[in-house]
N, C-alpha and C positions, 0 to 999 in steps of 0.2 A: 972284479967282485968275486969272493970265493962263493963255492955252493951254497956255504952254510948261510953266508950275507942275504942270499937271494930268497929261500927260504924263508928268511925271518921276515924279509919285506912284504912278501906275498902274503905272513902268515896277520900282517900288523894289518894288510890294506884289507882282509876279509874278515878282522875282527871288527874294523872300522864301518865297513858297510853292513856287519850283522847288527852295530849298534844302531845304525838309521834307521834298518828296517823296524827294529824291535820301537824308535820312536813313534814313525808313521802309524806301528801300527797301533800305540797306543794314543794317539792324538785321534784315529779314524775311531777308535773305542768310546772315546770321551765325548765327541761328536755326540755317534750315535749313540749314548746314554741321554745327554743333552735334547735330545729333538723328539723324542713322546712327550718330555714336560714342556717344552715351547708349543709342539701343538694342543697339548690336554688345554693349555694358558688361551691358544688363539680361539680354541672353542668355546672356553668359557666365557671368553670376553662378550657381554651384551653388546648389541650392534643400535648405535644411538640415529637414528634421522633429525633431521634439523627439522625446527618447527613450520610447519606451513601453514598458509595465512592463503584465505579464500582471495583469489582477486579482484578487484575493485577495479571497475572502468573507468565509470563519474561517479559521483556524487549526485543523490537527487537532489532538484532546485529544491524541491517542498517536501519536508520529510511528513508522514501523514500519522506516525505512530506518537499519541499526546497531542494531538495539535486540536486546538480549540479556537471556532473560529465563529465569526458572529455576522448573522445576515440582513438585508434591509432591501425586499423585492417592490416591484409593481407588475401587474400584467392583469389577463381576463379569466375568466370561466364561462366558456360556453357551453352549455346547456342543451340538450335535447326535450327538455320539459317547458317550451315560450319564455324562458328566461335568459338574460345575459348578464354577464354582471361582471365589473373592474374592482382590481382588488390591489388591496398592499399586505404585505406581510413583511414579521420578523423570525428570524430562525437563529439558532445555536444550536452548534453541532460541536461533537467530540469523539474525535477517533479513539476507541481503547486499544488497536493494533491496527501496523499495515494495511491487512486487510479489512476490518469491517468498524463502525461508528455506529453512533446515536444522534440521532436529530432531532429538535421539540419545534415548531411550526403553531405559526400562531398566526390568523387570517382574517383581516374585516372586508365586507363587500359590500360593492354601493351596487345592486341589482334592479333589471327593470324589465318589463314586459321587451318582449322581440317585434320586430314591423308586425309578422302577421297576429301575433296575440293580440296588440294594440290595434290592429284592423277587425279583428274579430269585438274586441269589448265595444271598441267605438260604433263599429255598425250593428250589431246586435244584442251588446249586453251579455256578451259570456264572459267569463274570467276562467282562464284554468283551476283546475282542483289543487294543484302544485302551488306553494309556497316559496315568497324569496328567500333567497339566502343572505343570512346578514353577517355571520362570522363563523370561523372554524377554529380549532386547535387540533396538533394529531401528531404524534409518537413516531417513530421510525426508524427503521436502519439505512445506513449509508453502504454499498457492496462499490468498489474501485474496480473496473473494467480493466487495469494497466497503467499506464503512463506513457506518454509522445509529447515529441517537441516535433517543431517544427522553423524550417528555416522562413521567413518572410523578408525579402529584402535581406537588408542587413541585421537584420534583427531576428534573434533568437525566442521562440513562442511555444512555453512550455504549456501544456493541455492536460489535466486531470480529468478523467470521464468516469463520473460516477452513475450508480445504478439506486433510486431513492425507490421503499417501500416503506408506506405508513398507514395506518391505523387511526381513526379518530370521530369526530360529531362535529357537526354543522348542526347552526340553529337556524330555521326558518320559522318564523314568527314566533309561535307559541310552541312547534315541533323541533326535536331534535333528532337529528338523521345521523347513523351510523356513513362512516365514511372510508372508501380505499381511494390511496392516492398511488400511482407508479408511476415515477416519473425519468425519466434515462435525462442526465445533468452535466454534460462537457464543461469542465471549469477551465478558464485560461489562469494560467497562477502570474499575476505582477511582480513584482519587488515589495520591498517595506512591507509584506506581507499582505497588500489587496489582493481580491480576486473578485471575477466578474464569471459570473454564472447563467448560464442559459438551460433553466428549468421544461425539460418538455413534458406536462405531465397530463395522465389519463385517468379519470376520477369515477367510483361510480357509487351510488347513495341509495338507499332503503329509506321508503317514505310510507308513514301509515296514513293511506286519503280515504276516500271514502267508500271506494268501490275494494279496499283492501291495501295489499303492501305490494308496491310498486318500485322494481328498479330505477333511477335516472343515471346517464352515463354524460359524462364533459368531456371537454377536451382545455386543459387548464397552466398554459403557458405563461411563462413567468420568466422575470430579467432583475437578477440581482447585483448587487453587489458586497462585496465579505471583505473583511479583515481579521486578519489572527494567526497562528503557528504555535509552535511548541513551547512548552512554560519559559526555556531558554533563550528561545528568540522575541517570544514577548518583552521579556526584562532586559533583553539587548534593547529594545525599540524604544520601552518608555525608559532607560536611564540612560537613554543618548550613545549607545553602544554599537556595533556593528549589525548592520541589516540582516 
């Protein structure tokens, strides 16, 4: 190869390499003009979460929000003033939320002197100044303590424990006596919507006698039984639907 061959070789292979550089270094240019608008892009982009949903353990057996349920008790009223007395009532209740209801209570009693008041009229002709009680009605809220089940056996025993506050009159003879009832009320809930009630309640009455206006306090336990649930599960029940 003469001089001048070699020359020309070297002068082609350094033309050749000036052209890659002059590539690289416009591909490295284009880049980096490229990459402030992909980030401006990745900043603007809103950042979405996926929706989340509160979770759910169980299902309550008895939902209590709407549920309208309807009562038919028997129990006593015992008395501090020589009187006892057996009683039956009706009730309907209607929760307007989870937490708190309305109850209407409505009361007839078959009352009668106690051993010692009947010891005293029989041996000396005294009668107490207190009057019987022959019926009540009384207004109220329903307050839900929680909710519990319970295992029994093989058998699963769900327990609603409510807190009963009411307001109302009792008639004794020809009087009518203002009345507080408060009664703490564990309910066991059944199926097909029964429930069975164990009313414990503490009662106490304003009575105008002779000598003035006189407190009387009970003690007035009660054993019901209910039916009823939410407008939905009612019309499941009476149109032959799911319990």
């Amino acid at each position: 190869m003469t001089h001048h061959a070699a020359r020309a070789a070297r002068a082609a292979r350094a033309a050749r390499a000036a052209r890659a550089a002059l590539a690289a270094l416009a591909a490295l240019a284009a880049l980096a003009a490229l990459a402030p608008g992909r980030a401006a892009a990745q900043r603007a982009a809103p950042i979405v979460l996926p929706a989340l949903t509160r979770p759910t353990i169980q299902q309550r057996f008895a939902p209590r929000d709407g549920a309208l349920n309807l009562w038919l008790s028997g129990g006593a009223h015992i008395r501090d003033d020589y009187y006892t007395s057996l009683g039956g009532e009706v009730a309907a209740s209607y929760f307007v939320s989870d937490g708190w209801g309305l109850e209407l209570r409505y009361r007839e009693l078959w009352t009668n002197l106690s051993d010692e008041a009947t010891a005293l009229r029989d041996r000396y002709g005294l009668v107490p100044d207190a009057r019987p009680q022959r019926r009540g009605a009384s207004l109220g809220a329903l307050m839900p303590l929680g909710y519990a089940k319970a295992l029994v056996g093989a058998q699963v025993v769900h327990i609603d424990p409510l807190v009963a506050l009411h307001l109302g009159v009792v008639t004794a003879d020809e009087r009518f006596l203002p009345t507080l009832h408060l009664a703490l009320s564990p309910t066991l809930l059944l199926r097909s919507g029964l429930k069975v009630r164990l009313d414990l309640g503490v009662t106490a009455q304003l009575e105008w006698r002779e000598r003035g206006v006189v407190v009387t306090t009970g003690f007035l336990p009660m054993l019901g039984v209910g039916w009823g649930g939410t407008p939905g599960e009612i019309r499941a029940r009476v149109g032959g639907g799911a319990p």
